[in-house]
C-alpha positions in Angstrom: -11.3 24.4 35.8 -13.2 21.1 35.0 -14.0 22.1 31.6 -10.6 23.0 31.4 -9.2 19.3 32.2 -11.8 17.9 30.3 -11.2 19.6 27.0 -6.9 19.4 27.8 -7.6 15.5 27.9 -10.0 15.3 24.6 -7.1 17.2 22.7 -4.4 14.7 23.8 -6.5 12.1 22.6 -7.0 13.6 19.2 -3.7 14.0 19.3 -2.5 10.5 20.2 -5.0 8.7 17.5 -3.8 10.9 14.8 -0.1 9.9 15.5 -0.8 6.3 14.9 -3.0 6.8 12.0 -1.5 5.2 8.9 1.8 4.0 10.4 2.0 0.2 8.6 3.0 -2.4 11.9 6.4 -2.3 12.0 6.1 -6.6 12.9 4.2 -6.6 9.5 6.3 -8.2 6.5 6.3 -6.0 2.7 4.4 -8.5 1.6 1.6 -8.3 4.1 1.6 -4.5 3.6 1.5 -5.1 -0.1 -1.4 -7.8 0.6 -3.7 -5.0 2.1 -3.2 -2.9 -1.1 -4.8 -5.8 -3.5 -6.9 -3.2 -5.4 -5.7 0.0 -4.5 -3.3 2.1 -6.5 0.1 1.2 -7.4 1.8 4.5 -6.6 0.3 4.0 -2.7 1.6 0.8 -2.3 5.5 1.9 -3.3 5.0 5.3 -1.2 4.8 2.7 1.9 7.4 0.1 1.2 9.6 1.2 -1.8 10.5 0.7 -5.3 10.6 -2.9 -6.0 14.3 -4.7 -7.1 13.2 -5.1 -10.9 10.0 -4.7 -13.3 8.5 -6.6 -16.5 5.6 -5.5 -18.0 3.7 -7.9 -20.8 0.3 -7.5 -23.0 -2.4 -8.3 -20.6 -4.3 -11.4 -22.0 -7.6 -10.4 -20.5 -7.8 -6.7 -21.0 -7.4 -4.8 -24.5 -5.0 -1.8 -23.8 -3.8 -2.9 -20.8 -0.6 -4.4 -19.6 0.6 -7.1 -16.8 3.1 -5.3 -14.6 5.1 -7.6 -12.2 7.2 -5.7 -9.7 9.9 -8.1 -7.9 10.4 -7.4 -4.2 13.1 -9.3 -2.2 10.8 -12.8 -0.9 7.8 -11.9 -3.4 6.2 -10.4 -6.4 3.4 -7.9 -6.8 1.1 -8.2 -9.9 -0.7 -5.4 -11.6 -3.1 -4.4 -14.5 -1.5 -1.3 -15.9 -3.7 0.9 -18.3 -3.4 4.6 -19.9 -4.8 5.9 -16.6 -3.7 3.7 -13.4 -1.7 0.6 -12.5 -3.8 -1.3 -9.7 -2.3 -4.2 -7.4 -3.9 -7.6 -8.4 -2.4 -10.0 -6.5 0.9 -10.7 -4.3 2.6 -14.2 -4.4 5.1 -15.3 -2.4 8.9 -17.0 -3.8 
């Protein structure tokens, strides 16, 4: 019966962790969020806090092939490098 209530607790455990796992803080701003994705993929970023208002996208001046996006979120921008295969966050700066 021991082993029982032993095991019955380890699985609500599990359980609880995995429910909080990934959840962004509810108290945390977009732009924080977007803070902690500063070298991650773009596409990761916008699955957790949405398609930004507008886009521009320019030549990048330090990378051949490559294009500066900047995404414009209500309060701030997001900057990324954009090539053939990914678009990774660079930096997030606040209006």
């Amino acid at each position: 019966m021991q082993k029982i209530s032993v095991l019955l607790l380890a699985v609500l455990l599990i359980f609880s962790l995995l429910g909080c796992a990934g959840s962004p803080d509810p108290s945390e701003s977009p732009a924080d969020i977007a803070n902690e994705y500063i070298g991650e993929d773009l596409s990761e970023l916008i699955s957790v806090i949405g398609q930004p208002d507008s886009t521009q996208y320019q030549d990048s001046c330090e990378i051949v092939d490559a294009q500066d996006g900047f995404l414009y979120y209500d309060g701030f921008t997001i900057i990324t490098c954009k090539t053939d295969d990914e678009e990774i966050v660079q930096s997030v700066r606040a209006e």
